[in-house]
N, C-alpha and C positions, 0 to 999 in steps of 0.2 A: 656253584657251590664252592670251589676253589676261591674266589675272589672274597667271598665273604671270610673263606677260614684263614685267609689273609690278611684280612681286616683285623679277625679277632684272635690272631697267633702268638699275642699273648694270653691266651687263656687256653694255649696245647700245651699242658705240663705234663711231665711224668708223673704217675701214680706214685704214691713214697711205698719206697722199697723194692723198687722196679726194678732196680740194678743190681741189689743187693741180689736178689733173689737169680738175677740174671746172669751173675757172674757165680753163683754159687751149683746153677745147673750145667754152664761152661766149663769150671771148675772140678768135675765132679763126673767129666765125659755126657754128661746127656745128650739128645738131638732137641734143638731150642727151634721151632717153627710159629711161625706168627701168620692166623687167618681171621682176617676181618670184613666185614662187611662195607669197610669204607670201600668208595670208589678210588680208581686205580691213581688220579690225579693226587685226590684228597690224601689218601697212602704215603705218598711220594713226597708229598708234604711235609706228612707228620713224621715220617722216615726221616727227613733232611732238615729238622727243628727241635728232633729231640737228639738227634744221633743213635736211635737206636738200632738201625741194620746190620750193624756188627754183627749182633749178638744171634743173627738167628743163618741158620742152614738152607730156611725154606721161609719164602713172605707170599703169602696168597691172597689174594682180593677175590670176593666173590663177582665180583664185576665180570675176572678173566676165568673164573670157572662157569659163568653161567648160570646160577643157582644161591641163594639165598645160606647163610650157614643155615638156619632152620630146616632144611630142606634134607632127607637122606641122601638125593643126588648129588648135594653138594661133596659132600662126605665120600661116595659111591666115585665123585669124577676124582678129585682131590687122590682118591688111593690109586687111581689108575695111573695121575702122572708123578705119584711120589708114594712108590708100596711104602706102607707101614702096616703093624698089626696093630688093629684098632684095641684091643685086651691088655696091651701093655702102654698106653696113652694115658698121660694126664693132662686134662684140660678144663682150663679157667675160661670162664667167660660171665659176663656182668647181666645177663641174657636169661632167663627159666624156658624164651621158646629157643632157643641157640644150643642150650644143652639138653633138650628133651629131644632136637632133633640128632643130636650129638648119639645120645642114648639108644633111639631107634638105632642105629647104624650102629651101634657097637663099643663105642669109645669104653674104656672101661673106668678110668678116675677123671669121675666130673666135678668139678666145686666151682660154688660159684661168689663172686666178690659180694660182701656182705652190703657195700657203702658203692651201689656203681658210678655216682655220683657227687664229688665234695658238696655238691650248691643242697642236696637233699640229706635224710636223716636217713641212717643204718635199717634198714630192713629188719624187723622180725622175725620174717620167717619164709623159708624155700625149703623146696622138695629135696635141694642138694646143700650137701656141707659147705659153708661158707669162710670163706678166709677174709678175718678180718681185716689185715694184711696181707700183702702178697707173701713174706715171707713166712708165714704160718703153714704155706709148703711146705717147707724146708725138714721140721722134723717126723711127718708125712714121708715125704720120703727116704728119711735115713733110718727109721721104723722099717721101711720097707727094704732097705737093705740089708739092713741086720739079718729078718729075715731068710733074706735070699742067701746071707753067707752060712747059713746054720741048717738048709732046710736041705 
């Protein structure tokens, strides 16, 4: 698998707006963790081709939890070696069975990428709020800050 994404590592770009969005939640004190279903190799790769490990606190491969993100155990193992409260999580993923297992387990803000794909057309339609950009977070969660400063 590596050898191929080797081959074709011209075509591991950044999603546009990926930084924006990533320097805006660094920016702004969040905790930025990154969990994918790539294998731990393929990971390593895409880590050391886009540059983006900086940006995050926490990088998990389901390979090194054992368990699929789909999966509530994944989620279940994931809290055990990184407590978080799953109620105060937002989480993206390009995935409806990723975020449904997401849901099972608690996550509380799920959205999911409207386009998980450049090569395919924009999706219609999901179970969860779609950002058509990544940074369509952004006033998501300053919405939800306001909020928090007034309540």
């Amino acid at each position: 698998m590596l050898a191929m994404q080797l081959e074709y590592k011209d075509q591991v770009t950044l999603r546009p707006q990926a930084i924006e969005l990533l320097e805006y939640l660094k920016n702004n004190g969040y905790h930025i963790w990154l969990t994918t279903n790539a294998d731990c190799a393929g990971l390593d790769f895409k880590l050391a081709h886009t540059g983006l490990a900086k940006y995050f606190e926490v990088i998990v491969s389901s390979e090194s939890i054992g368990y699929a993100k789909e999966r509530v155990e994944f989620w279940q193992t994931l809290q055990q070696q990184h407590a978080f409260n799953p109620e105060d999580c937002y989480f993206i993923d390009d995935t409806e069975k990723v975020l449904n297992g997401a849901k099972a387990f608690g996550i509380g803000h799920l959205y999911s990428i409207a386009q998980p794909s450049s090569a395919k057309p924009t999706r219609q339609t999901c179970n969860y709020p779609m950002l058509h950009q990544l940074t369509d977070l952004i006033p998501v969660l300053e919405q939800f800050e306001d909020t928090q400063k007034y309540a």
